[in-house]
mmJSON file of the N, C-alpha and C atoms, coordinates in Angstrom:
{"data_MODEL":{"atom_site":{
"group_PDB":["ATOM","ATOM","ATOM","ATOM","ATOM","ATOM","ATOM","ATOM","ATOM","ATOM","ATOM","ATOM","ATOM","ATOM","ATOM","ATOM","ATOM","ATOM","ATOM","ATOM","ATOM","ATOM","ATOM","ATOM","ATOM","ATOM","ATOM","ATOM","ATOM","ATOM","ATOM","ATOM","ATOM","ATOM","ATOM","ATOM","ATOM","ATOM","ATOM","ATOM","ATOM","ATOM","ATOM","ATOM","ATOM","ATOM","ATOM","ATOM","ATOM","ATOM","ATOM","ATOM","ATOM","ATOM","ATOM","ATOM","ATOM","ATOM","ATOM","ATOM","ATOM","ATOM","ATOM","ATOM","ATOM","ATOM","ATOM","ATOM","ATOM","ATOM","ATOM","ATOM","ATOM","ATOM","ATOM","ATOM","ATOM","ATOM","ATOM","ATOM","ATOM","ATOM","ATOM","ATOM","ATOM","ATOM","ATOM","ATOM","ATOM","ATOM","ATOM","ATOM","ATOM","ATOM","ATOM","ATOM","ATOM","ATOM","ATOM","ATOM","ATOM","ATOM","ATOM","ATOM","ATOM","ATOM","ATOM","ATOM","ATOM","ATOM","ATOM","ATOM","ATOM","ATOM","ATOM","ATOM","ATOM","ATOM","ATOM","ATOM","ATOM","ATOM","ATOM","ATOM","ATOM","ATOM","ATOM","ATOM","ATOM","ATOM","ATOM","ATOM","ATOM","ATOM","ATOM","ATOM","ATOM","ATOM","ATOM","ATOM","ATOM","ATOM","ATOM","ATOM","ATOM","ATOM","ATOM","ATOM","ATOM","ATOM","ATOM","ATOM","ATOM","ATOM","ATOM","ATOM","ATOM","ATOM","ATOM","ATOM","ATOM","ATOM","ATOM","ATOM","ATOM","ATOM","ATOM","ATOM","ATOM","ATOM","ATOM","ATOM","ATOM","ATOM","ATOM","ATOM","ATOM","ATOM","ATOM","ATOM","ATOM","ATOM","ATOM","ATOM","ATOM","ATOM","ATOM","ATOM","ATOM","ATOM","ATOM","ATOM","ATOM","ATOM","ATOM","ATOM","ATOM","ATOM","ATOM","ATOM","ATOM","ATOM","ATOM","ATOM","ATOM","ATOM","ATOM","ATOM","ATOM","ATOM"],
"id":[1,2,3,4,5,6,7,8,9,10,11,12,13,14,15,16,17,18,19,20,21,22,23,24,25,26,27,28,29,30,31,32,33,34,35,36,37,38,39,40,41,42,43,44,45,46,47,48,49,50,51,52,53,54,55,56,57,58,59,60,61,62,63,64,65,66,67,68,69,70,71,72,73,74,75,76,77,78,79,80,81,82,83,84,85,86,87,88,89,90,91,92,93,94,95,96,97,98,99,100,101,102,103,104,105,106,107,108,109,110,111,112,113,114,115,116,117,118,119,120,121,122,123,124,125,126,127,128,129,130,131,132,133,134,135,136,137,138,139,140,141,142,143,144,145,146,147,148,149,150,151,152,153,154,155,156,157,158,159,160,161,162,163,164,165,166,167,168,169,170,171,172,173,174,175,176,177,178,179,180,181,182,183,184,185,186,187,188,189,190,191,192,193,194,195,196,197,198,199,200,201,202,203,204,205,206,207,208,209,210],
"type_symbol":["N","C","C","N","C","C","N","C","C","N","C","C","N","C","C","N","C","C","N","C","C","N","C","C","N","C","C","N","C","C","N","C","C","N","C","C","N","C","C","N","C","C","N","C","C","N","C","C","N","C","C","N","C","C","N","C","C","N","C","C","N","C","C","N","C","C","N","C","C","N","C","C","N","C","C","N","C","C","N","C","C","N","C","C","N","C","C","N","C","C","N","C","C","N","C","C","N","C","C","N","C","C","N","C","C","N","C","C","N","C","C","N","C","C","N","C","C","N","C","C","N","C","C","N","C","C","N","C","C","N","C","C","N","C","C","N","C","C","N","C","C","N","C","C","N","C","C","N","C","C","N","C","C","N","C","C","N","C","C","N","C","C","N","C","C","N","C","C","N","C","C","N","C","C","N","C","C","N","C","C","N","C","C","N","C","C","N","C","C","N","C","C","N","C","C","N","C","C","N","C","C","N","C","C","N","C","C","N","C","C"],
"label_atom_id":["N","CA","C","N","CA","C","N","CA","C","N","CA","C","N","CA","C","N","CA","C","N","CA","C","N","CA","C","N","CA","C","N","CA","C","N","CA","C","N","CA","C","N","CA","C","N","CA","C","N","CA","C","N","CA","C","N","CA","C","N","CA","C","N","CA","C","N","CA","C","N","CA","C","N","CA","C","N","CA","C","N","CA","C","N","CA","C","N","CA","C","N","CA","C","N","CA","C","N","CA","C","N","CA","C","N","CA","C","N","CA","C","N","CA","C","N","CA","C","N","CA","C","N","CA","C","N","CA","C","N","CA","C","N","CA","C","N","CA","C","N","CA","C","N","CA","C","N","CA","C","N","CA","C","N","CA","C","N","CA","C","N","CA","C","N","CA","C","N","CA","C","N","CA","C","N","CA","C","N","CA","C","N","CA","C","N","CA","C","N","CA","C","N","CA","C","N","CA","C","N","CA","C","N","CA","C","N","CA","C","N","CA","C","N","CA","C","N","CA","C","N","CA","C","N","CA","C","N","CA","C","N","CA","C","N","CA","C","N","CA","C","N","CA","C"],
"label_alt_id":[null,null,null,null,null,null,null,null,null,null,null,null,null,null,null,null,null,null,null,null,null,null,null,null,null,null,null,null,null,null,null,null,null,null,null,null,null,null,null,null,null,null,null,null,null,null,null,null,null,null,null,null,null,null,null,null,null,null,null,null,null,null,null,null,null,null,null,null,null,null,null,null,null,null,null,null,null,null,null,null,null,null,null,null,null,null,null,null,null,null,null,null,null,null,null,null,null,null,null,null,null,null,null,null,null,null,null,null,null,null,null,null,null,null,null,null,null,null,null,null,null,null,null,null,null,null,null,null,null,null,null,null,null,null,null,null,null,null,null,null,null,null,null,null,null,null,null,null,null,null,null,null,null,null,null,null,null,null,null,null,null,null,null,null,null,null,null,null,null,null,null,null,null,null,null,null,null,null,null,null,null,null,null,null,null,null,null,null,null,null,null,null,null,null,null,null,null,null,null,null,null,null,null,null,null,null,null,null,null,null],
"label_comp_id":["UNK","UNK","UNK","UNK","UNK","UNK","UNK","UNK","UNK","UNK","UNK","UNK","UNK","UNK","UNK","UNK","UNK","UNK","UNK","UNK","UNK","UNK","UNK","UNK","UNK","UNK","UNK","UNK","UNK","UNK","UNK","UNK","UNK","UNK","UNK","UNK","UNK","UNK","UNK","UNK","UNK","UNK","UNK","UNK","UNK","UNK","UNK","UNK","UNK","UNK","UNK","UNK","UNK","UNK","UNK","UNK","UNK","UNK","UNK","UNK","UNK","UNK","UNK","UNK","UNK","UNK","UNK","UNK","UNK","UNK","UNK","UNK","UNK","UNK","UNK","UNK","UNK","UNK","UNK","UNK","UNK","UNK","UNK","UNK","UNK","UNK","UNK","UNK","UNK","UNK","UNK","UNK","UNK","UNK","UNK","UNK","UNK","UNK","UNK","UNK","UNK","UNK","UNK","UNK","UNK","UNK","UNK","UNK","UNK","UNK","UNK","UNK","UNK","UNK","UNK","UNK","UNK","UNK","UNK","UNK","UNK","UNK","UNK","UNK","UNK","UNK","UNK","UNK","UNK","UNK","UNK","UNK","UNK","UNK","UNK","UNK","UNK","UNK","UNK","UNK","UNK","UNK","UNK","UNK","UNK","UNK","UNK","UNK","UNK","UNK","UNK","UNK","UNK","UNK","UNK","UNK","UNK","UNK","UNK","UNK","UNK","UNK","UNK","UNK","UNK","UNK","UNK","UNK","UNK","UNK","UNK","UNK","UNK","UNK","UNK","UNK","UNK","UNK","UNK","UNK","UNK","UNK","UNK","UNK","UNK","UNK","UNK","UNK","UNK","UNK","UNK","UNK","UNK","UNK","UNK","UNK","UNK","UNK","UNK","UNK","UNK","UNK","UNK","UNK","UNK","UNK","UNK","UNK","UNK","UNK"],
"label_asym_id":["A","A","A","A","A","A","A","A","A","A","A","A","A","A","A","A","A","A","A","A","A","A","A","A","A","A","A","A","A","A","A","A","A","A","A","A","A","A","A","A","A","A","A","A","A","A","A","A","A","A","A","A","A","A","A","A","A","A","A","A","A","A","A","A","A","A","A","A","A","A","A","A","A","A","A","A","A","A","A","A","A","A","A","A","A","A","A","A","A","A","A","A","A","A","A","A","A","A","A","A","A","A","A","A","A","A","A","A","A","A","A","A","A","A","A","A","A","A","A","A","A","A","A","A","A","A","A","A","A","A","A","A","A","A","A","A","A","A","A","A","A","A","A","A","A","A","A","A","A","A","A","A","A","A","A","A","A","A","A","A","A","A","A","A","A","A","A","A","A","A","A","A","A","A","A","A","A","A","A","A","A","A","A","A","A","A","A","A","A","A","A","A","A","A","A","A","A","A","A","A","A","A","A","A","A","A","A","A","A","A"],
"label_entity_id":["1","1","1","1","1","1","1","1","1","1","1","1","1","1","1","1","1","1","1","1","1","1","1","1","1","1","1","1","1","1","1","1","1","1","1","1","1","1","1","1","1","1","1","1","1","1","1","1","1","1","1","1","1","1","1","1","1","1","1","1","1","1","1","1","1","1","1","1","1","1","1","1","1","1","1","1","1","1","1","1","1","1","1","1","1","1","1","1","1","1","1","1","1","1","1","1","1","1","1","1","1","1","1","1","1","1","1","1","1","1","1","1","1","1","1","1","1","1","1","1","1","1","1","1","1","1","1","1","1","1","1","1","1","1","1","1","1","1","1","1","1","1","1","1","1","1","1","1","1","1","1","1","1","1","1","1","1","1","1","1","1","1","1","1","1","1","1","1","1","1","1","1","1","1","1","1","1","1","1","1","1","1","1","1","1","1","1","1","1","1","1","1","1","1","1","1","1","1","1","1","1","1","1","1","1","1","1","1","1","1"],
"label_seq_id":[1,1,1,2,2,2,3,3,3,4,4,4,5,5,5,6,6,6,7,7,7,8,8,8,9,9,9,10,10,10,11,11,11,12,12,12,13,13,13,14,14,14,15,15,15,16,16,16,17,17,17,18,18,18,19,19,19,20,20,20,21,21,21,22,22,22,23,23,23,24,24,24,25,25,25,26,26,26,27,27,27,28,28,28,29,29,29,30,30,30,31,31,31,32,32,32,33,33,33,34,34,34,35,35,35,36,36,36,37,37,37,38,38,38,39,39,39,40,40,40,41,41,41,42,42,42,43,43,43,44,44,44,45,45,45,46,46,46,47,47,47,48,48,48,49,49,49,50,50,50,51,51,51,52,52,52,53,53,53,54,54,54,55,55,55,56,56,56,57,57,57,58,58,58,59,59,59,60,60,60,61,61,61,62,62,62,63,63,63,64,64,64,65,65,65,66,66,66,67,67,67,68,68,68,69,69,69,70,70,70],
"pdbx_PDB_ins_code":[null,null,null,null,null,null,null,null,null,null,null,null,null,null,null,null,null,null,null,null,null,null,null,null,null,null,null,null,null,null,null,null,null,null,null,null,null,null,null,null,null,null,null,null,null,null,null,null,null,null,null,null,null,null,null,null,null,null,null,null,null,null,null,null,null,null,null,null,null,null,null,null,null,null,null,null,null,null,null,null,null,null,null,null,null,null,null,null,null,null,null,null,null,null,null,null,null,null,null,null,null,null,null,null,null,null,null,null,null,null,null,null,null,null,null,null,null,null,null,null,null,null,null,null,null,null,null,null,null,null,null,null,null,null,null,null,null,null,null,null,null,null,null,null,null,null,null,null,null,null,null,null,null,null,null,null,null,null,null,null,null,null,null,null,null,null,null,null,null,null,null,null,null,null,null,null,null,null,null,null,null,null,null,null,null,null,null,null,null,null,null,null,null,null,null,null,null,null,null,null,null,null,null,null,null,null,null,null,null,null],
"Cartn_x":[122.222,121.554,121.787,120.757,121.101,121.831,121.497,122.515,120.838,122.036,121.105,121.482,122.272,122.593,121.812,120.881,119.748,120.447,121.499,122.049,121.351,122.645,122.572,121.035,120.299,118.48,118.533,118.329,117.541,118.032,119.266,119.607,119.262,119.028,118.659,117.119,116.239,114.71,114.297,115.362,115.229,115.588,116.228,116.62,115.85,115.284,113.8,112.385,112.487,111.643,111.453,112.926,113.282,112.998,113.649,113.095,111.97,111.092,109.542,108.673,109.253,109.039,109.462,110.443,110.781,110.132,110.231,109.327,109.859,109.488,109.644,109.041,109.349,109.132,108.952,107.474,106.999,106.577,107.024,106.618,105.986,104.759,103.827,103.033,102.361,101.511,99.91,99.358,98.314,97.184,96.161,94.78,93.716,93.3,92.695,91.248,90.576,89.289,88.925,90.155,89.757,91.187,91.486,92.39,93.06,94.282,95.455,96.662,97.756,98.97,99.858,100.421,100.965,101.872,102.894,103.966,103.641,103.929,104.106,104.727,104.911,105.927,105.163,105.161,104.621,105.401,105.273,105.679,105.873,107.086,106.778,105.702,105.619,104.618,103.333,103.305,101.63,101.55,102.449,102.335,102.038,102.759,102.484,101.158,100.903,99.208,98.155,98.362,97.834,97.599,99.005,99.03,98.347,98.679,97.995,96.242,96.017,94.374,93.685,94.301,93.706,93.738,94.552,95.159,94.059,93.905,92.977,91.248,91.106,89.346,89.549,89.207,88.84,88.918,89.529,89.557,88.473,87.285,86.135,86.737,87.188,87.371,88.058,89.352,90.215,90.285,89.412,88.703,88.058,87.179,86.34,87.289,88.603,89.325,90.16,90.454,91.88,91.375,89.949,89.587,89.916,90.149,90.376,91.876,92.273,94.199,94.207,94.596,95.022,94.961],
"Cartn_y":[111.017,109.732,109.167,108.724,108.045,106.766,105.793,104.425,103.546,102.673,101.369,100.457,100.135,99.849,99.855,98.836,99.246,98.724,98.253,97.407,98.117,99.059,100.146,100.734,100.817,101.128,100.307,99.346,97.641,97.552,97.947,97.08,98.606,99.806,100.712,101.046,100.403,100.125,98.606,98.294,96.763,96.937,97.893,97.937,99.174,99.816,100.662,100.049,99.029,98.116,96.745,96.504,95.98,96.988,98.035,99.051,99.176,99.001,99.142,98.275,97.464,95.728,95.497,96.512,95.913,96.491,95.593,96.146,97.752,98.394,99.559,99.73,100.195,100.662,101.821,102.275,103.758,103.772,105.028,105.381,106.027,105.65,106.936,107.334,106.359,106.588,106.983,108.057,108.616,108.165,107.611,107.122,107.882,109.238,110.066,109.598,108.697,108.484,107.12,106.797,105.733,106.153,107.397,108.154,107.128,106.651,105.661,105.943,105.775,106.008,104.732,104.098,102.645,103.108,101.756,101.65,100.925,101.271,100.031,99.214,98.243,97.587,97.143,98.257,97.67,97.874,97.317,97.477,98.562,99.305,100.566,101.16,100.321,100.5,100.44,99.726,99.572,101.353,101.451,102.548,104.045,103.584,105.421,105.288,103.961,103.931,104.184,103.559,104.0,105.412,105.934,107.262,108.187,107.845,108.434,108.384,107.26,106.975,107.818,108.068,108.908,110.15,111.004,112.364,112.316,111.301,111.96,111.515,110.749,110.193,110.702,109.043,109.577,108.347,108.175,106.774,105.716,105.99,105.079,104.384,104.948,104.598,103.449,104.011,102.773,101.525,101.856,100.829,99.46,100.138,99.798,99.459,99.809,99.093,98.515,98.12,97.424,95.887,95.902,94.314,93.788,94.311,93.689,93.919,92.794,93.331,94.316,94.575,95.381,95.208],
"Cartn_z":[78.386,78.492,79.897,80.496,82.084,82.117,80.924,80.865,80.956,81.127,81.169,82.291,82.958,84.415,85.352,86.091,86.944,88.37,88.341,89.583,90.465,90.723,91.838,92.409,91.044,91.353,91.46,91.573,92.075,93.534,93.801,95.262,96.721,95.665,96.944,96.852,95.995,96.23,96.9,96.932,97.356,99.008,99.55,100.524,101.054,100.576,100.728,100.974,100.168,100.416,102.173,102.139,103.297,104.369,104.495,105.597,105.567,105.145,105.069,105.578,105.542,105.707,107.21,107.786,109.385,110.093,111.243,112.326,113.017,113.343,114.335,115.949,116.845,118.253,118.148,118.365,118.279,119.851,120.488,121.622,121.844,122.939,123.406,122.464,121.474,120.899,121.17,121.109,122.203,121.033,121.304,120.942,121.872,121.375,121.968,121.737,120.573,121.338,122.403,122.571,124.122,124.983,124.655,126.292,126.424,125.343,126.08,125.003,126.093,125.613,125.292,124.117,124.229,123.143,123.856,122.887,122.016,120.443,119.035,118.863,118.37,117.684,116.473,115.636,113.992,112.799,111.484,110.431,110.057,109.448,109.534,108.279,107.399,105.97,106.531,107.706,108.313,108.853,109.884,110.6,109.804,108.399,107.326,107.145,106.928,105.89,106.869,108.341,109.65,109.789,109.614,109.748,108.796,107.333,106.26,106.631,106.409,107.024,107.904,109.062,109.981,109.901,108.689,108.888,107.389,106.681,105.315,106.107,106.844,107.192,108.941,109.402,110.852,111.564,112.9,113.293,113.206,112.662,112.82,111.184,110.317,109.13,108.67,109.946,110.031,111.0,112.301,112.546,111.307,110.364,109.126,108.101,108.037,107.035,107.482,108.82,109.391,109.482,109.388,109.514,108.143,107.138,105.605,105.175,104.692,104.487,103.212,102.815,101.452,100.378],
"occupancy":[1.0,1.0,1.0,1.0,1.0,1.0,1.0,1.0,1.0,1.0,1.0,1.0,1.0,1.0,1.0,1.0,1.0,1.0,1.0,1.0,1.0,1.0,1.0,1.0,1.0,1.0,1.0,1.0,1.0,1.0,1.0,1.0,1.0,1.0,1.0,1.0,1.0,1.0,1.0,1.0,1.0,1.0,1.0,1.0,1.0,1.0,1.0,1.0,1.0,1.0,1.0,1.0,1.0,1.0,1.0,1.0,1.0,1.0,1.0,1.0,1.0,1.0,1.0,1.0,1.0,1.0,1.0,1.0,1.0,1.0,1.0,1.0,1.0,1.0,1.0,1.0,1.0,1.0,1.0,1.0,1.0,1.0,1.0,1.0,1.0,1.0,1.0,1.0,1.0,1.0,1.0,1.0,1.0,1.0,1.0,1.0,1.0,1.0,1.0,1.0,1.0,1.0,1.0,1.0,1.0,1.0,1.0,1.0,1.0,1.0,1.0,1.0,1.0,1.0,1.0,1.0,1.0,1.0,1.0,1.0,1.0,1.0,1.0,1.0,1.0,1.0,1.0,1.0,1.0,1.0,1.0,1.0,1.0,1.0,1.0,1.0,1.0,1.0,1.0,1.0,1.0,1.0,1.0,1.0,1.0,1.0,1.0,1.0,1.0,1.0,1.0,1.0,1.0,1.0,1.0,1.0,1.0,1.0,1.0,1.0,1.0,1.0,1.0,1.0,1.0,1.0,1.0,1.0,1.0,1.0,1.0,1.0,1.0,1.0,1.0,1.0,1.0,1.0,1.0,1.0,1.0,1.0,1.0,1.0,1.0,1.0,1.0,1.0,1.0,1.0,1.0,1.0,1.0,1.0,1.0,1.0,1.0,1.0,1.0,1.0,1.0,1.0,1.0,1.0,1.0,1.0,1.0,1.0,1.0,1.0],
"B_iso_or_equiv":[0.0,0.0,0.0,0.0,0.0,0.0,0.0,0.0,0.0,0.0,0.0,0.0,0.0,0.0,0.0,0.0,0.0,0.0,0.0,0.0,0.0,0.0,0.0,0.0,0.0,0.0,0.0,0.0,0.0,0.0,0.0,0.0,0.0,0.0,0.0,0.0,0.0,0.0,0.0,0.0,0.0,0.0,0.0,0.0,0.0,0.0,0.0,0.0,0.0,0.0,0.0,0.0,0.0,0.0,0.0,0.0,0.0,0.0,0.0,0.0,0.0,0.0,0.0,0.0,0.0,0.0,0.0,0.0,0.0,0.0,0.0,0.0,0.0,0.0,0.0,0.0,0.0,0.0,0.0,0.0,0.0,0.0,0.0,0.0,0.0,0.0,0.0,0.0,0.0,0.0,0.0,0.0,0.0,0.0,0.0,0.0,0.0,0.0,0.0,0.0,0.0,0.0,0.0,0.0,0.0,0.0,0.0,0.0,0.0,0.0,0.0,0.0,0.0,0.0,0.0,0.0,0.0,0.0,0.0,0.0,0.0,0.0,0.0,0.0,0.0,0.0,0.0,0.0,0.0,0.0,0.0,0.0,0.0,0.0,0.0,0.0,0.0,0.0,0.0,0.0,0.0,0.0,0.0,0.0,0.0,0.0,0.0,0.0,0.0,0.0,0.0,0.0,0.0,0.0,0.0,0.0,0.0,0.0,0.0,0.0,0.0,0.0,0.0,0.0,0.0,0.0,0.0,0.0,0.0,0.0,0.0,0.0,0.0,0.0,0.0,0.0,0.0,0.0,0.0,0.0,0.0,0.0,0.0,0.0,0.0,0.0,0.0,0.0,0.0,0.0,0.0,0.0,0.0,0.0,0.0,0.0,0.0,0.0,0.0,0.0,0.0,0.0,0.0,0.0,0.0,0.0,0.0,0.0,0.0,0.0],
"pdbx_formal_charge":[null,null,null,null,null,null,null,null,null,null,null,null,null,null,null,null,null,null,null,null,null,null,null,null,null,null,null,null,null,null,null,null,null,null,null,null,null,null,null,null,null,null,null,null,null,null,null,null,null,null,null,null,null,null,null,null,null,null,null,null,null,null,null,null,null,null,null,null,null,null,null,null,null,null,null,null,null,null,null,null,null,null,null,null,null,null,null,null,null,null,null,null,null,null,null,null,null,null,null,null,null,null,null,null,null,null,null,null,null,null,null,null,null,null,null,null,null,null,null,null,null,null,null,null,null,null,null,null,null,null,null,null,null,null,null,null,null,null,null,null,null,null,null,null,null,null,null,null,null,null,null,null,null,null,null,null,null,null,null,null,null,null,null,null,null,null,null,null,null,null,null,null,null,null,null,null,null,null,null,null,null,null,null,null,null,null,null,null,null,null,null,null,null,null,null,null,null,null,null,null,null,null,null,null,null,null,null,null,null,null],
"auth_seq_id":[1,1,1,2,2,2,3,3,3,4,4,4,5,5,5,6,6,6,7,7,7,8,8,8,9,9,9,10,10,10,11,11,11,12,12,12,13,13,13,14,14,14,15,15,15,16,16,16,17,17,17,18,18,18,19,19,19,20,20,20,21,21,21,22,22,22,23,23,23,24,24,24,25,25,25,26,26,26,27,27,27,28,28,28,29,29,29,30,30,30,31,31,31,32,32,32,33,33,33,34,34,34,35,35,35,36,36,36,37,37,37,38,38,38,39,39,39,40,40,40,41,41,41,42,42,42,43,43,43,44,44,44,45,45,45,46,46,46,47,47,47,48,48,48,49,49,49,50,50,50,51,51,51,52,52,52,53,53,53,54,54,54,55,55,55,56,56,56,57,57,57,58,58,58,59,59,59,60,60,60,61,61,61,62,62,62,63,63,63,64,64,64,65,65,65,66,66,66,67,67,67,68,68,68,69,69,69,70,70,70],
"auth_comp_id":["UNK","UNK","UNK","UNK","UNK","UNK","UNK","UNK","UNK","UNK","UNK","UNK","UNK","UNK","UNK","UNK","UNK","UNK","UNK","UNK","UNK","UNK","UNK","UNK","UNK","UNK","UNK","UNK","UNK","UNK","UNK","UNK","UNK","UNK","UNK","UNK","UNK","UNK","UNK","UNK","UNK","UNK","UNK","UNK","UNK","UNK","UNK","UNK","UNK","UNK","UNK","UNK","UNK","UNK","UNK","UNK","UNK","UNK","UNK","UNK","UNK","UNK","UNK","UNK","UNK","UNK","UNK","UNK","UNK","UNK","UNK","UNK","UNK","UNK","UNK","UNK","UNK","UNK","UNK","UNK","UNK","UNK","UNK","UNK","UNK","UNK","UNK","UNK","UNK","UNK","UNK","UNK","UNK","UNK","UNK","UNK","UNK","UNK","UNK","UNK","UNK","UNK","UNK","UNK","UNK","UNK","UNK","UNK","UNK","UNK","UNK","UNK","UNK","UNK","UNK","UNK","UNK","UNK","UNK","UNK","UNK","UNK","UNK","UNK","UNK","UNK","UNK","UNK","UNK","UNK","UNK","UNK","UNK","UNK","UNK","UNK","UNK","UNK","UNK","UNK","UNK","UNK","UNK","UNK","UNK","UNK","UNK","UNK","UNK","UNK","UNK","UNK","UNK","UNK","UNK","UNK","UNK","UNK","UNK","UNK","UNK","UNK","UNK","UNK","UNK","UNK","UNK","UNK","UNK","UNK","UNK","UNK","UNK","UNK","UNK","UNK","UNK","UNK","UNK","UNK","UNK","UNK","UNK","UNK","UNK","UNK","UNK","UNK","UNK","UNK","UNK","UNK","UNK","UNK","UNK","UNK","UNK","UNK","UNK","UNK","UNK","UNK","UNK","UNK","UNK","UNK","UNK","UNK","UNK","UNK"],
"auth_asym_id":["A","A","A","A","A","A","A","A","A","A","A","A","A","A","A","A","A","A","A","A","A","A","A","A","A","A","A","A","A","A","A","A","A","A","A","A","A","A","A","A","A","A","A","A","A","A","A","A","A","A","A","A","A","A","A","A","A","A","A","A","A","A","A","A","A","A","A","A","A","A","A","A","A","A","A","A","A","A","A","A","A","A","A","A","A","A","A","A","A","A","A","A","A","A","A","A","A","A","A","A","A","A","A","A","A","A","A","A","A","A","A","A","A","A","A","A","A","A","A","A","A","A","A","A","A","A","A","A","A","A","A","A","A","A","A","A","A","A","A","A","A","A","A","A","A","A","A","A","A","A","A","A","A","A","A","A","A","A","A","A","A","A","A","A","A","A","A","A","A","A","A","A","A","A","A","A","A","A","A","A","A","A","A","A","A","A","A","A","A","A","A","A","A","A","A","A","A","A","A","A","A","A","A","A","A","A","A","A","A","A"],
"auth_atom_id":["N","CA","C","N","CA","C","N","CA","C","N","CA","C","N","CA","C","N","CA","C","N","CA","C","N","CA","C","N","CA","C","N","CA","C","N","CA","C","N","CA","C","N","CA","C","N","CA","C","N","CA","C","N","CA","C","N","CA","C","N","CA","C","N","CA","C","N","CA","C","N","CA","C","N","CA","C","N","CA","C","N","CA","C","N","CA","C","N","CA","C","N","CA","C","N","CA","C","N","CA","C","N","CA","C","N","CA","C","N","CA","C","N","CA","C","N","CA","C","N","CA","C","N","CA","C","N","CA","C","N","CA","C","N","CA","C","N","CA","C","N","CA","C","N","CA","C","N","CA","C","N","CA","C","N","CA","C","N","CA","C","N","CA","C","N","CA","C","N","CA","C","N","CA","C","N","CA","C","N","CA","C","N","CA","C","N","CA","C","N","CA","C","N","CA","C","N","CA","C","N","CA","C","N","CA","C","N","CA","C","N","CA","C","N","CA","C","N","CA","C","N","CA","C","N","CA","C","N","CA","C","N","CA","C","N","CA","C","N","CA","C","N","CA","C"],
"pdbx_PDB_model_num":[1,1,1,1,1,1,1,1,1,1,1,1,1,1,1,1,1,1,1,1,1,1,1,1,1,1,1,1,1,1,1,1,1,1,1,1,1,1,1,1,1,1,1,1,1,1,1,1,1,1,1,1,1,1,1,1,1,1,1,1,1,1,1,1,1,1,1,1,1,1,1,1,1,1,1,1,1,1,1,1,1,1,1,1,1,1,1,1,1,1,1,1,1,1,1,1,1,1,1,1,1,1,1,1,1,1,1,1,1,1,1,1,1,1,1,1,1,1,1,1,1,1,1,1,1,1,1,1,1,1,1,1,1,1,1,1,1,1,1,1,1,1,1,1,1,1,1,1,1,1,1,1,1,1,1,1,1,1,1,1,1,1,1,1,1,1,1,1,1,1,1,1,1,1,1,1,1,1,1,1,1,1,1,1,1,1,1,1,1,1,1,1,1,1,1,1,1,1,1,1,1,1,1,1,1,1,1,1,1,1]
}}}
């Protein structure tokens, strides 16, 4: 039986959640259809879904969904 005790799950999804939630400094991020290289400073939950987005569609896509929040 696993128990019934969720503390410990509660305070290391909660702190999974916080990391997700902070900002990050990504370097040298290359945007190959306007040829420029820049540094980030974004959320890092923005930056996966950013990332996810472009690796499943195509930057015009996420152009087309970054104007609407989530």
């Amino acid at each position: 039986m696993i128990g019934t005790k969720i503390d410990h799950l509660s305070r290391i999804v909660q702190e999974f959640s916080d990391w997700l939630e902070a900002y990050a400094f990504v370097e040298e991020v290359w945007f190959g259809n306007i040829s420029q290289k820049v540094d980030l400073r974004i959320k890092r939950i923005d930056f996966i879904r950013m990332s996810g987005d472009i690796g499943k569609h195509n930057f015009l896509w996420l152009c087309r969904t970054s104007q609407y929040p989530p």
